[in-house]
N, C-alpha and C positions, 0 to 999 in steps of 0.2 A: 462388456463391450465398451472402449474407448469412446468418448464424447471428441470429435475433430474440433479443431476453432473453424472458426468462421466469419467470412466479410460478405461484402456487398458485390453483388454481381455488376454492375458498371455506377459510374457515376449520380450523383443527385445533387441538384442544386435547388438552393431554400434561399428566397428573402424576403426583407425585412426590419422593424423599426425595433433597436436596442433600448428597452423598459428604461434602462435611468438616462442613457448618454443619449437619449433621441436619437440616434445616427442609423440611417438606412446603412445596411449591411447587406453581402451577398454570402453563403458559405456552400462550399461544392464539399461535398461526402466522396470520396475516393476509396477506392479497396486498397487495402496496405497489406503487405508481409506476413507471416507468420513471427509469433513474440514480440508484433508491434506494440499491441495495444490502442490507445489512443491519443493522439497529441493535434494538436493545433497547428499551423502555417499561415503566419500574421504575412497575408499575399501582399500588403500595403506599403511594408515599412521595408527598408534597404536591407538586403540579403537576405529576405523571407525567412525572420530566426522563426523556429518551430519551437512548441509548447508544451511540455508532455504534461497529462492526467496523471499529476501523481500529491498525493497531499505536500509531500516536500516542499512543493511549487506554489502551494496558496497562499497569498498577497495579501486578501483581504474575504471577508465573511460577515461584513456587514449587513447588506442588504441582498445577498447572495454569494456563490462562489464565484472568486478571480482567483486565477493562475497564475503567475509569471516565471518568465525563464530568458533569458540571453536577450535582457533587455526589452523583451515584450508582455504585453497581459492580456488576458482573455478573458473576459464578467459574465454572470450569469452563465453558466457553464452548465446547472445541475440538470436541467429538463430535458438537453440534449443530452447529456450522459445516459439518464434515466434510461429513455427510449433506447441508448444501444446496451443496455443491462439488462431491461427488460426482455428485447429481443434476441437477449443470447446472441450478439456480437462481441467478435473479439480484437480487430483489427482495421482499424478506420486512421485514415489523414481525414483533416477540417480542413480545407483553404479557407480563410474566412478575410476580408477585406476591412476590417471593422473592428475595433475593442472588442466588441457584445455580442453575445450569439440572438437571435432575436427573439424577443418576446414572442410573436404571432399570437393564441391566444390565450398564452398562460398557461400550458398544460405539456402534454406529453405527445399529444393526440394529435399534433400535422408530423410532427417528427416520423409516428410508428406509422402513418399512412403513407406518406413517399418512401420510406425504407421499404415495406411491405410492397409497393410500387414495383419498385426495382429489384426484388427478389434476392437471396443467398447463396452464397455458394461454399461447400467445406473444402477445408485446405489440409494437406498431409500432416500438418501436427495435432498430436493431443490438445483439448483443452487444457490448460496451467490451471486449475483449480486448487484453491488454498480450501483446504479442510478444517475447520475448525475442534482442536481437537481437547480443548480445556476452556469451563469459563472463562471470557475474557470483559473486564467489568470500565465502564467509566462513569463517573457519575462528578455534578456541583450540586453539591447539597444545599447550598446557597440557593440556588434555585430550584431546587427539587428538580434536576433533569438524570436521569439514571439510562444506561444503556446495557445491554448486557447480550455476550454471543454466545451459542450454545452450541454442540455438536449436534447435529444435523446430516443426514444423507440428504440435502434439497437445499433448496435457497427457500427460509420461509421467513416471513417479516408481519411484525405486528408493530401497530405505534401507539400512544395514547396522547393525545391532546389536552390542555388545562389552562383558560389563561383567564378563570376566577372574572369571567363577564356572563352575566346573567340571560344574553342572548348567546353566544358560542358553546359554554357551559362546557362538559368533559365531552370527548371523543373518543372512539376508538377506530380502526381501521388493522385489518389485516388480508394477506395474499398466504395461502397455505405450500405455494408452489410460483415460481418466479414465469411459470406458464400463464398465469392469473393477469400481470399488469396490463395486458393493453386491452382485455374487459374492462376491468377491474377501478384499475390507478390510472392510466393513461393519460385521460380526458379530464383528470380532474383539476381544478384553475388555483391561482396562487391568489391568496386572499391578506388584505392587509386593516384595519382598525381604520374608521373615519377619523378621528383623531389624531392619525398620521399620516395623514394625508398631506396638509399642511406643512406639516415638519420635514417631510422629504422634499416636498417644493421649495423649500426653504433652503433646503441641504443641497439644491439645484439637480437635484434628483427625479425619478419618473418623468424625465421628459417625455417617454416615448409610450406614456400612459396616457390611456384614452377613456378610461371604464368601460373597456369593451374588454377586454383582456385579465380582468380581477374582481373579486369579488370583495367589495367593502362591506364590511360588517359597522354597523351601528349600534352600540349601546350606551347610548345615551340621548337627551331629546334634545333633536336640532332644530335651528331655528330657522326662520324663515330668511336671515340674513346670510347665513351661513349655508343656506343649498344656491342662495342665488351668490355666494363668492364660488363654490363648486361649479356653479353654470358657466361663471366668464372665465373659470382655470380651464375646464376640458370643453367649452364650448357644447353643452349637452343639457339638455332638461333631464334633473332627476329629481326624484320624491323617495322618501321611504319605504319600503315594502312592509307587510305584514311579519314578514322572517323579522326583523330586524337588521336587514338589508338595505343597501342602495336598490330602487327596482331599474338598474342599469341591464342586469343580465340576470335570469334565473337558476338558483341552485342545478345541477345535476344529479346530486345526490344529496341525501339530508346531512350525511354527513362529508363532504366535501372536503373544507378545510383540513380533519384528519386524514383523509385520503392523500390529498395535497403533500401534506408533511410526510407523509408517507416515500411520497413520489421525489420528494427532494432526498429523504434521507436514502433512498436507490440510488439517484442520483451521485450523491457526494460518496459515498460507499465504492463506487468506482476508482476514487482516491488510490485504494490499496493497490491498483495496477495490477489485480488478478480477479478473474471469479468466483465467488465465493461459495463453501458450504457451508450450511450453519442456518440457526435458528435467532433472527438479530430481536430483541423488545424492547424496547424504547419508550420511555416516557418522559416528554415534554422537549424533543430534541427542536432543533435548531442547527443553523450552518456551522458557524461554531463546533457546539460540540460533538456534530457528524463529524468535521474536521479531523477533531480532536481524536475521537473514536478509530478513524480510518490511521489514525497516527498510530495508535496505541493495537490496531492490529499488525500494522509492517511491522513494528517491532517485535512481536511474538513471532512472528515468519522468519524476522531475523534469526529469532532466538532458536530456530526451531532448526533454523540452517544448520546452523554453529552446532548443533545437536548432533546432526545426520553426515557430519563431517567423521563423527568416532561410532566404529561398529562395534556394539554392544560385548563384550570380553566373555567370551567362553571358555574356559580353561578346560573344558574335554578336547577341545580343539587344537589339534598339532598343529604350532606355529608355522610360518614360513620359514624362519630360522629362528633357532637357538641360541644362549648365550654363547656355546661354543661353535658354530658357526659364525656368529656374525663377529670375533675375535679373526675371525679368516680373512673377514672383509677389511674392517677397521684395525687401524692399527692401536688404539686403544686400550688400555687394559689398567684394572684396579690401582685406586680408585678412581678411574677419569673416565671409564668406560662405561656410560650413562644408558643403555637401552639394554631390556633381560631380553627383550623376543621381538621379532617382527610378524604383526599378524597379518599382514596384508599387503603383496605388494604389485603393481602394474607399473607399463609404461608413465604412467601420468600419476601416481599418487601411492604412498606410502602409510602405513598404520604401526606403529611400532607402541612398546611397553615399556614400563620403568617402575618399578616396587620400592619403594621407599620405606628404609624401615630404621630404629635406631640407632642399629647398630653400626652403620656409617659414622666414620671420623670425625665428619663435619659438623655433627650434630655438639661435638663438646666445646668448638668454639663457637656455635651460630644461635643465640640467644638456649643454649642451656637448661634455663629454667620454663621455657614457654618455647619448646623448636620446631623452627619453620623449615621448611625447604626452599633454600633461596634463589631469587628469581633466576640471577644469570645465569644456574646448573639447569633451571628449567628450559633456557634457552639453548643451550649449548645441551642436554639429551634432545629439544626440539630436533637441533641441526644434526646430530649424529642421527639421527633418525632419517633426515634427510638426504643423508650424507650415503644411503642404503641406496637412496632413492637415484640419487646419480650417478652412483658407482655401477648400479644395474647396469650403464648403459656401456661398458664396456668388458670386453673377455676375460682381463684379467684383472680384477678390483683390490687384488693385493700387491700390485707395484703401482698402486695408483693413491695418492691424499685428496682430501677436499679440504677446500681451501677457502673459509668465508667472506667475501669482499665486502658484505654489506647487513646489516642489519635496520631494518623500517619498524615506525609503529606498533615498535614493542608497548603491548600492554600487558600489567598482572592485578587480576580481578576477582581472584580469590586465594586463601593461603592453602599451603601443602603441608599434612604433619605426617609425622612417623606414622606408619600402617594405611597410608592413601594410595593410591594403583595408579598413575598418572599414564593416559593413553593419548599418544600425541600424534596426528594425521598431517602431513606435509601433501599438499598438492600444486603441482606446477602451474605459474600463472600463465606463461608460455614455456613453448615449444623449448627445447636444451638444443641453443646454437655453440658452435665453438668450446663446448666441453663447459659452457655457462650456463645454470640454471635458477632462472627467480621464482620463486613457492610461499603457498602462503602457509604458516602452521598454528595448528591451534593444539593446546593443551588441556586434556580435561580430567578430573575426576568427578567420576557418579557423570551426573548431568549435566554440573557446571562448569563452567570455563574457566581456567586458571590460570593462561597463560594463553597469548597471543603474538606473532611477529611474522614481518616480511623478511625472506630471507634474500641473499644473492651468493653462490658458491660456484668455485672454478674448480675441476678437478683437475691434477698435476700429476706426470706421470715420472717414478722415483728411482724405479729400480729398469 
């Protein structure tokens, strides 16, 4: 059974002081579309540009995730992500009036409560879930941070924490099922080192820190000068706790902080602009290299597209046409007549083959000793392949040429030798007006891509 997406049943409105810009903000949650996703609406600034949730878009990852897009940014992004990941949402606008999503109390947990408020509702598309279907690894060894995805039927998340102080010491944290975070992760607060405390006041930062909203961790002995410059920063009497803590606010869980990291790296993981399946482990992550990581999965997704473009070659399989049929269509013929079969064809997209072997002519002048299949013939079997593809659309394809006006963003990214199968997919990027058609084609052998280009062809009628 299909999983539907899903948004929010009416509106919700959150406000609030933004952790480093101090700035009271308001953000109203809206139900959006089907294949929205999530994006931002900077309601403040001239033309309300929108923001989308995509790693592409991060700005910065210093002290949290920002976003920017068409001249606007969005900070501190991740705890609100979290909670619509958490909750298995898939289509949200942010109106937000404000840089900053708001702190509130550092956690996940007013977020999943007013969403849970105003209840869900499923929408007629499938969930878009990205499957994880091969280790996918990122690691700086420099700082010992590693991450790694696994295949997984679930969304499951483990993290480990290290940051080598003798009061935080190692962590761990895990959710076996993405049903687990608002027990679980939710409520858990974002924690920063007393020690930097100072340095982000510095860096005109945590303005809108209160020590109501984080947990400071202490390991080291403060002095009595140093909690009374804390008193006149946040205007608050603190003392040490027994933890090793400010006793501003009590742990929730003994391991918190892991949980914490946890709940950001949910968060930023939203990055990928899909669902995910997979088993994520992580040790020692941060924004950054969450970032990094979300970067390094879109790219596998790309890579995977580019894949699902060529259907696998069966050769028990009776082509659509023949070499001697498509001699019927094309007017082509030895040796310029570049496609042996067409495996596949629709209104909207084409599948065609091309055998590459020796015993072609071109092989005696086109490096001889080391021979390639050279790019442009890849290009030109591309377009006769495509060239199937728009002759389809009329009754008689043999008084009719195609006629290439344009070629884009040709790329070649791997070589072609004698005895490779080169399986090349044209698909329309629009609709064929006026006997014109623009397609994108890709060329593969085995799994790799070897050839890439945007085409544009007019068909002409001859006879």
């Amino acid at each position: 059974m299909n999983v539907k997406q899903r948004t929010i049943k009416s509106n919700i409105t959150i406000s609030g002081v933004g952790l480093h810009t101090g700035k009271y903000v308001t953000m109203t949650l809206t139900p959006a579309p089907e294949n929205h996703w999530f994006k931002f609406r900077r309601v403040d600034l001239e033309n309300q540009p929108v923001v989308a949730v995509d790693a592409d878009n991060v700005s910065d990852t210093s002290r949290g995730t920002t976003i920017s897009q068409n001249g606007a940014s969005v900070s501190t992004i991740e705890h609100l992500m979290a909670a619509l990941i958490g909750l298995q949402l898939d289509n949200i606008l942010i109106d937000i009036d404000g840089p900053e999503v708001p702190i509130l109390d550092g956690s996940s947990a007013i977020f999943v409560k007013k969403l849970n408020e105003t209840g869900f509702v499923d929408q007629d598309a499938d969930r878009d879930f990205y499957e994880i279907k091969e280790n996918i690894h990122y690691g700086e060894p420099d700082r010992k941070v590693e991450i790694v995805a696994m295949p997984l039927d679930g969304y499951r998340l483990t993290c480990m924490i290290d940051f080598n102080s003798s009061v935080l010491g190692s962590q761990h944290a895990s959710v076996s099922t993405i049903n687990e975070f608002t027990k679980e992760i939710s409520s858990s607060r974002t924690f920063c080192f007393l020690h930097e405390l100072e340095a982000l006041v510095n860096k005109n930062l945590i303005k809108g820190g209160d020590l109501s909203n984080a947990i400071v961790i202490v390991d080291k002995e403060v002095s009595d000068e140093e909690l009374s410059k804390l008193k006149s920063l946040f205007n608050k009497e603190v003392t040490v706790a027994d933890e090793g803590i400010l006793d501003n606010i009590q742990l929730r869980y003994q391991n918190e902080p892991a949980r914490h990291k946890l709940l950001d790296m949910i968060g930023d993981l939203a990055l990928v602009g899909r669902p995910l399946k997979g088993h994520i482990m992580a040790a020692r992550p941060g924004h950054a290299a969450n970032v990094a990581f979300a970067k390094r999965i879109k790219a596998q997704i790309k890579k995977d597209k580019g894949r699902k473009n060529i259907k696998a070659y069966d050769p028990n399989v009776a082509p659509v046409y023949d070499t001697v049929q498509i001699m019927n269509i094309l007017p082509h013929r030895q040796p310029f007549l570049m496609v042996d079969k067409i495996l596949e064809l629709s209104e909207t997209h084409v599948v065609g083959l091309k055998n590459v072997t020796m015993n072609e002519d071109l092989f005696m002048g086109h490096f001889p000793g080391a021979p390639v299949f050279p790019g442009v013939l890849q290009i030109e079997a591309m377009a006769q392949t495509g060239g199937i593809l728009v002759l389809n659309t009329v009754p008689d394809p043999e008084n009719w040429l195609t006629l290439f006006l344009k070629i884009e963003n040709a790329r070649f990214k791997n070589q072609v030798h004698p005895g490779d199968t080169i399986i090349f997919s044209c698909e329309l990027l629009e609709p064929i007006r006026r006997g014109i058609a623009r397609m994108k084609g890709v060329g593969m052998v085995g799994d790799k891509i070897v050839s890439e280009a945007e085409l544009m062809a007019q068909i002409v009628k001859v006879k």
